[in-house]
C-alpha positions as CSV (number, residue, x, y, z in Angstrom):
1,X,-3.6,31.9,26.1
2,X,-0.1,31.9,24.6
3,X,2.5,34.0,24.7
4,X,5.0,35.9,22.7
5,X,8.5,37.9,22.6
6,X,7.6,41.4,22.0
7,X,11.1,41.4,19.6
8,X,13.8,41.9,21.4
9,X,12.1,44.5,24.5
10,X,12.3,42.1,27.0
11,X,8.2,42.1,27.2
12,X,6.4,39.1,26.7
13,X,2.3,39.5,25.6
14,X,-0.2,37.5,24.9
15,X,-0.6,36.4,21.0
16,X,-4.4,37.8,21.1
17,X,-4.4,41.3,22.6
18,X,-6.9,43.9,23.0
19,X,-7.9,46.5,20.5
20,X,-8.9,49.6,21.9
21,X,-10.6,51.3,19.2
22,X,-14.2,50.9,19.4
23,X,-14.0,51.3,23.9
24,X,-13.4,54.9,22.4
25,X,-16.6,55.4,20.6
26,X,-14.9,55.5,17.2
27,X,-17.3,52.4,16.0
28,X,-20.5,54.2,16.8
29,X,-22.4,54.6,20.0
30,X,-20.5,52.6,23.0
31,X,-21.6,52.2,26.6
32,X,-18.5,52.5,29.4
33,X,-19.8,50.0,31.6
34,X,-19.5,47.3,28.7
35,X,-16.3,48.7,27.7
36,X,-14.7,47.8,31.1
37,X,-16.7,44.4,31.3
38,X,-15.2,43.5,27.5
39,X,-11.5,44.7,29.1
40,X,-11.4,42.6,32.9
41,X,-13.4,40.0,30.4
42,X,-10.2,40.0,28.0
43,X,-8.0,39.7,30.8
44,X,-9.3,37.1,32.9
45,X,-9.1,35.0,29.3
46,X,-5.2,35.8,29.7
47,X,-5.1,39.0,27.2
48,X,-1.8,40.9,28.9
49,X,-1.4,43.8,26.0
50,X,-3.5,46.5,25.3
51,X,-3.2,48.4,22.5
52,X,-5.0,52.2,22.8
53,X,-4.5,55.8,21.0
54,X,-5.0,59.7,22.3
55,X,-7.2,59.6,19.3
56,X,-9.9,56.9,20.3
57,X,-12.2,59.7,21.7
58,X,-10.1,61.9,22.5
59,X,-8.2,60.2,25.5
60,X,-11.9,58.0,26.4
61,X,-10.3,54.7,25.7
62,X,-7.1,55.2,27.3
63,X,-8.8,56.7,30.7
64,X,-11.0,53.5,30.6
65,X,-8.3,51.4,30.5
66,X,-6.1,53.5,33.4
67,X,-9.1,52.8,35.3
68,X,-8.8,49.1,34.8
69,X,-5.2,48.8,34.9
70,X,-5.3,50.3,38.5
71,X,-7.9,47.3,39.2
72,X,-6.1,44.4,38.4
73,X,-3.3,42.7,39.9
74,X,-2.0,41.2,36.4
75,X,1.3,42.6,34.9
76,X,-0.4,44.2,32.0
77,X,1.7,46.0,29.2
78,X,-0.3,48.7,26.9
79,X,0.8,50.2,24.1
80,X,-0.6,54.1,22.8
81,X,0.0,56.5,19.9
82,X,0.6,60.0,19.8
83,X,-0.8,61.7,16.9
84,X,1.0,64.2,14.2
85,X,0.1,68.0,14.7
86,X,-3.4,68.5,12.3
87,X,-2.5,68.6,8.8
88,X,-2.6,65.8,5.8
89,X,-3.2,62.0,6.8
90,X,-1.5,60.5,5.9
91,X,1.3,63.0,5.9
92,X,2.8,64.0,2.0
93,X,6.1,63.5,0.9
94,X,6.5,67.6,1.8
95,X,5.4,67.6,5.4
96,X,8.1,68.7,7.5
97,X,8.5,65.6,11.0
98,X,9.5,68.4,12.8
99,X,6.7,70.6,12.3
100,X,4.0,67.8,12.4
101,X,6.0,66.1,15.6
102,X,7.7,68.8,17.7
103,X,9.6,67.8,20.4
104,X,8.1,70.4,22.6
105,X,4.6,69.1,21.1
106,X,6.0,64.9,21.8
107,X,7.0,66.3,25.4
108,X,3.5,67.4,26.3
109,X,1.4,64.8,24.3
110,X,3.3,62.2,26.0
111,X,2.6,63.7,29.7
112,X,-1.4,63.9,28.7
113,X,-0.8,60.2,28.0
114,X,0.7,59.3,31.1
115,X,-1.9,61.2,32.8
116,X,-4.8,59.3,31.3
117,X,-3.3,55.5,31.9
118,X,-2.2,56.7,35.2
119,X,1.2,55.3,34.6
120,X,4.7,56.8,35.0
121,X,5.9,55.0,31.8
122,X,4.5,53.8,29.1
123,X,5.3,50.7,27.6
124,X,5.3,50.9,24.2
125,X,4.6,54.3,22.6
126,X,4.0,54.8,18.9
127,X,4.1,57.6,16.5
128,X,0.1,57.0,15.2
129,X,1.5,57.8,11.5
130,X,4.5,58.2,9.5
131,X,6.3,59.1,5.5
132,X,8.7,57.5,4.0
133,X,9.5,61.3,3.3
134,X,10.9,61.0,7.3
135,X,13.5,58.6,7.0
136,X,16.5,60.4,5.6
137,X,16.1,62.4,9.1
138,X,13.7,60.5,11.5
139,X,14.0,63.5,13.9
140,X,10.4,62.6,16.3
141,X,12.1,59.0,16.7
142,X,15.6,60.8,18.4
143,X,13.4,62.8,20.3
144,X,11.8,59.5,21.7
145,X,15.0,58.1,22.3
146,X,15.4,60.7,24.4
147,X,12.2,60.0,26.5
148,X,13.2,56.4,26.3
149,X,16.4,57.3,28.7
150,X,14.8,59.4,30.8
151,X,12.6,56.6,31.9
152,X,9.0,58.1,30.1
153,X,9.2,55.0,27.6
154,X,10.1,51.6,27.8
155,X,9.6,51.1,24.0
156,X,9.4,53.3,20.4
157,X,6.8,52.2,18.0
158,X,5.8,53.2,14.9
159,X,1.9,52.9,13.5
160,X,2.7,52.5,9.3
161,X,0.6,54.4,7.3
162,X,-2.2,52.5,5.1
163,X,-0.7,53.3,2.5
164,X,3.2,52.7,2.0
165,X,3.6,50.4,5.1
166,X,6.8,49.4,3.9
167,X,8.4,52.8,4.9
168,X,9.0,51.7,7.9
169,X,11.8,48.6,6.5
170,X,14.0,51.3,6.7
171,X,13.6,52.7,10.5
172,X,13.9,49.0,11.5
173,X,17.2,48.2,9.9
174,X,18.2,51.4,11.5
175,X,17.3,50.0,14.9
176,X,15.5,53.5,15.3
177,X,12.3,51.6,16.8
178,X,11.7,48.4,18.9
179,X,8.0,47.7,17.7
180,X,6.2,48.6,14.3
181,X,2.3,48.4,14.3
182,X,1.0,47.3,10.7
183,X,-2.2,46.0,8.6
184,X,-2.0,42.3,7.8
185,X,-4.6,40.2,7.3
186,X,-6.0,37.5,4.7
187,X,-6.9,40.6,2.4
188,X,-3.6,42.9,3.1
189,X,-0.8,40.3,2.7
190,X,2.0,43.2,1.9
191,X,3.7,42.6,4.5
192,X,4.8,39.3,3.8
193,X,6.8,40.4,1.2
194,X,9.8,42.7,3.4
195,X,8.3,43.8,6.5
196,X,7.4,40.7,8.3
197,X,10.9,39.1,7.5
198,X,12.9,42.5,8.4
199,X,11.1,42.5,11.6
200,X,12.3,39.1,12.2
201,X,15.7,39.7,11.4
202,X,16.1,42.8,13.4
203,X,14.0,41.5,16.5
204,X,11.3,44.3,15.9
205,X,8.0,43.5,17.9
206,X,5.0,43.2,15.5
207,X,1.9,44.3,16.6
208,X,-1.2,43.7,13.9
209,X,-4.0,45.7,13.4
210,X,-7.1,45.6,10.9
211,X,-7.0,41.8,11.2
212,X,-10.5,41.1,10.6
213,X,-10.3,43.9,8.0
214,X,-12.4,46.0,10.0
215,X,-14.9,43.3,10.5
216,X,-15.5,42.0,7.2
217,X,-14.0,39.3,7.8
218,X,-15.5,38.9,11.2
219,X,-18.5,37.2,8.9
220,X,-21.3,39.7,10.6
221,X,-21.9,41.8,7.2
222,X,-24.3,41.2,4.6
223,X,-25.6,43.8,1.4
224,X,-27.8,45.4,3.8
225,X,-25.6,46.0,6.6
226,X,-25.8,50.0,7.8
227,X,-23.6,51.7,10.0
228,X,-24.1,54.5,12.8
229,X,-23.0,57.7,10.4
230,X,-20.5,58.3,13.7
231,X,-18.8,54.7,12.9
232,X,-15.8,54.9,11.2
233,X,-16.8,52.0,9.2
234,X,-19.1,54.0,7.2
235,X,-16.6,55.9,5.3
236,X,-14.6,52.7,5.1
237,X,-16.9,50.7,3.5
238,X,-18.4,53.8,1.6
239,X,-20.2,53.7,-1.6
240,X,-19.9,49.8,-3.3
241,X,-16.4,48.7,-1.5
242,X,-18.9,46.9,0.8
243,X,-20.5,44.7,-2.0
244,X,-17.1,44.0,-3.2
245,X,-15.8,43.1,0.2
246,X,-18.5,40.8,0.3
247,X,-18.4,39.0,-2.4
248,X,-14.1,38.1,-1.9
249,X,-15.3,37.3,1.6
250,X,-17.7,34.4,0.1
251,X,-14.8,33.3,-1.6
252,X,-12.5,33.1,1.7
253,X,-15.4,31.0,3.4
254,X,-15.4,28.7,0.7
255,X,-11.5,28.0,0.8
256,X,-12.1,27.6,4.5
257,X,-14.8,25.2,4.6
258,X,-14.3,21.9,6.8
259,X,-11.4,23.8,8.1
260,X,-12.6,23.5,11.6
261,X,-12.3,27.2,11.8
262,X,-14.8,29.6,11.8
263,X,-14.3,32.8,9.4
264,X,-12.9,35.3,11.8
265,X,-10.7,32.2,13.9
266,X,-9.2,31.4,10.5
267,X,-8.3,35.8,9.8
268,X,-6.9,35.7,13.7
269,X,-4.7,31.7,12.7
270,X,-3.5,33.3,9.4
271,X,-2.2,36.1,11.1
272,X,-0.5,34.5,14.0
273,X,1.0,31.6,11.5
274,X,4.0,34.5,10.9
275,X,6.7,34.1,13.2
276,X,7.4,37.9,13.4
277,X,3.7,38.5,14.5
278,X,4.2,39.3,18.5
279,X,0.5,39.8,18.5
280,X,-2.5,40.8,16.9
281,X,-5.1,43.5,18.5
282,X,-8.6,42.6,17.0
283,X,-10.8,44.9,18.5
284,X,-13.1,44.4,21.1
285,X,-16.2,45.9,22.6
286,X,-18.6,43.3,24.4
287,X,-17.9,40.5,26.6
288,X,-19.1,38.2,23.9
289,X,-15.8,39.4,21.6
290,X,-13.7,39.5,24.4
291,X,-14.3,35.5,25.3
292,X,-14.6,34.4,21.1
293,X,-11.6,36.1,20.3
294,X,-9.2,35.5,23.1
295,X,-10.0,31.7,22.8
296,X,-8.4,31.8,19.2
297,X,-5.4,31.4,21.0
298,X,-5.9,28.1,22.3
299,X,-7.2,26.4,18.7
300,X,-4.6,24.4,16.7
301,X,-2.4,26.2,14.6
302,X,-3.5,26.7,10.6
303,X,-1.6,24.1,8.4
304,X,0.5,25.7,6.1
305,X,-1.5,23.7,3.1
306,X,-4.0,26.1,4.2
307,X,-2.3,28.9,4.8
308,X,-1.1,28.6,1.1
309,X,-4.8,28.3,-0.1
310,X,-5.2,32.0,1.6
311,X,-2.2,33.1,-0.3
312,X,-4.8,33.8,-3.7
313,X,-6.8,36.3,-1.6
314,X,-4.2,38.8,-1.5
315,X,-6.3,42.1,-2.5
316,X,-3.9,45.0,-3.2
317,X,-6.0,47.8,-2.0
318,X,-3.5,50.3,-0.3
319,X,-5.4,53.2,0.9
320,X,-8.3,52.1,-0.9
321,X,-11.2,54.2,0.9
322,X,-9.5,57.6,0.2
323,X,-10.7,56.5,-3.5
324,X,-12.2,53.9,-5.9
């Protein structure tokens, strides 16, 4: 396993982390005892950052990993997200920050947090959304600072919304946060364009999500591929976005061919061939994923012919299962 600057934090974590996700049962049925197997499996592969929310079963994931973190020796960092108050998700462009994120409501959602990991600060914690609406006044992001001095956080983070990731170029160059979580992959290439080199510039951890594109590019799905009505996945591939998925995903393995890279090893090397990528959280949920995808780490780096090939797949999407 290698190992990256978390931007400028003073935290170092390992390129392939753990995605915490599915441990909470938001991926259809999941067992506990293989949830903690797939976590000490990750770390004994040299995973070091875990990425989790208050949302992935309602705490579930986060008190599974507490339970591990008090079982290992290692010096492991994870990273959680506090969720707006209920209202629109993503939140509109008239959504108030300080009606959707409180400070008395950050307060006590951060203490629940604590509570689960069993930790007396947490390493990196991120706002699970955020507007572009928020910026002029980033109120929830002070009130953090705040918690960030009294010794509750070691880092801010910000989770970008599907849909205008790029709001967030703006909290970086204001040094408001230290790490910004975003959606990059062979598919959602965005990012490429401003965030990845403002993070870069302004020593702003990256942490990616959706990697795999929410396993499509994993290489597992075919046409008749069903999923558990509880799995998140079936809203996400609703309707015919799976058939269409497919089809670009052929057309991913062809470019790939005598690579030396399977499908998903090639969506975890494209990723980590950006400088500005601290580390990308596929998410795990079996011993079997835990070892395949922590031993990307240790394959050769993608050439940048072949990165450039990958360049063409570059699906503009945005929040593309709220609609057609």
């Amino acid at each position: 396993m290698k190992y990256r600057d978390l931007g400028r934090t003073g935290m170092k974590v390992s390129e392939i982390g753990f995605g915490g996700w599915a441990i909470g049962g938001g991926w259809g049925p999941q067992d506990d005892a293989e949830s903690l197997k797939a976590l000490h499996a990750a770390i004994d592969n040299g995973v070091t950052f875990i990425d989790t929310a208050a949302g992935y079963g309602e705490g579930r994931s986060e008190r599974l990993i507490g339970k591990v973190l008090r079982e290992r020796k290692e010096q492991l960092l994870v990273a959680t997200k506090t969720p707006p108050l209920p209202g629109y998700w993503p939140p509109s462009p008239y959504c108030k920050a300080e009606e959707r994120y409180p400070a008395t409501y950050l307060r006590q959602n951060i203490e629940e947090r604590l509570k689960n990991l069993g930790v007396e600060r947490i390493d990196v914690l991120q706002l699970h959304t955020w507007t572009r609406a928020w910026n002029r006044d980033a109120v929830p992001l002070h009130v953090l600072a705040k918690l960030k001095k009294e010794g509750k956080i070691r880092a801010i983070g910000v989770s970008t919304p599907e849909q205008d990731q790029s709001s967030v170029v703006d909290l970086m160059k204001q040094g408001l946060v230290d790490t910004v979580q975003v959606i990059y992959n062979i598919f959602e290439q965005e990012p490429a364009a401003e965030l990845l080199p403002v993070a870069q510039e302004q020593g702003i951890g990256v942490i990616v999500r959706v990697a795999l594109d929410e396993g499509a590019l994993a290489g597992r799905f075919t046409a008749q591929t069903k999923f558990d009505p509880g799995d998140f996945r079936s809203r996400y591939f609703a309707g015919d976005r799976l058939e269409r998925t497919l089809k670009r995903v052929t057309e991913v393995e062809a470019d790939i061919s005598g690579s030396g890279y399977t499908l998903p090893q090639a969506a975890l090397r494209f990723v980590l061939a950006s400088p500005a990528v601290s580390t990308v959280i596929p998410g795990i949920r079996s011993v079997a994923q835990a070892r395949a995808n922590t031993s990307v780490s240790d394959l050769p780096e993608m050439p940048e012919a072949l990165q450039e090939k990958l360049h063409r797949h570059n699906w503009p999407r945005a929040f593309w299962y709220g609609g057609k």
